[in-house]
C-alpha positions as CSV (number, residue, x, y, z in Angstrom):
1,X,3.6,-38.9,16.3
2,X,0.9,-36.8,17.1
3,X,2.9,-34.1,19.2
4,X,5.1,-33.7,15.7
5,X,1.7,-33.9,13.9
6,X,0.7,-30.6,15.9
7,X,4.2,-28.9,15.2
8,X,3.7,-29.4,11.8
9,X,0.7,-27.7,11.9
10,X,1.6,-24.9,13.6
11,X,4.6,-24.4,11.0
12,X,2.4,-24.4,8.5
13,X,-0.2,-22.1,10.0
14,X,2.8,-19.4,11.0
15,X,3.8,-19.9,7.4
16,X,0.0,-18.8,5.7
17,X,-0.1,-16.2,8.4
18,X,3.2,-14.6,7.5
19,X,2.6,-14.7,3.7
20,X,-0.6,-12.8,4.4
21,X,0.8,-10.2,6.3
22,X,3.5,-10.0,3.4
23,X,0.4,-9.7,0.8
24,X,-1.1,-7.0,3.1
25,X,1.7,-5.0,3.9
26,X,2.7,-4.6,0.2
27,X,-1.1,-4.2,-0.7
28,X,-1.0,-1.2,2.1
29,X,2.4,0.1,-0.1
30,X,0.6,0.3,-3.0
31,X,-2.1,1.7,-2.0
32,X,-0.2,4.9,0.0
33,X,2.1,5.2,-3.4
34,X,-0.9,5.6,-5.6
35,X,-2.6,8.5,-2.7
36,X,0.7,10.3,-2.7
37,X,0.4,10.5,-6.5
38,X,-3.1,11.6,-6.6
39,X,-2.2,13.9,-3.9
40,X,0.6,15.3,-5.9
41,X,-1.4,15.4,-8.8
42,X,-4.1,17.6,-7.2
43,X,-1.3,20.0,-6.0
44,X,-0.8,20.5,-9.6
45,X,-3.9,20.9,-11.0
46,X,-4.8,23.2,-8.6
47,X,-1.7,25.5,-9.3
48,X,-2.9,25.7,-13.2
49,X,-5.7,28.5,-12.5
50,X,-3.0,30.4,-10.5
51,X,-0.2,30.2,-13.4
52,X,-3.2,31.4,-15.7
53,X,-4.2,34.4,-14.2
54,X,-0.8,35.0,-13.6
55,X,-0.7,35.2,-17.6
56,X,-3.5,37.0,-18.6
57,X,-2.9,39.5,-15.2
């Protein structure tokens, strides 16, 4: 009883550890989607003062 009582336990701490590595890797997605937008955004703004001299040049 107590041997199964310890198996249990482990189960059920592999489970909580697994869902937070789930939680954290899809945190860590989120988080390198929204720096490869900024990212990409930056690009562009910084192409704007080129494209306008480009105009009035």
């Amino acid at each position: 009883n107590v041997e199964s009582s310890i198996q249990n336990q482990d189960a059920a701490r592999g489970v909580l550890l697994d869902t937070d590595v789930a939680a954290e890797s899809t945190s860590f997605a989120t988080s390198q989607v929204q720096l490869q937008a900024g990212i990409a955004v930056l690009a562009q703004a910084n192409l704007l003062p080129q494209n306008l001299l480009k105009l009035i040049g």
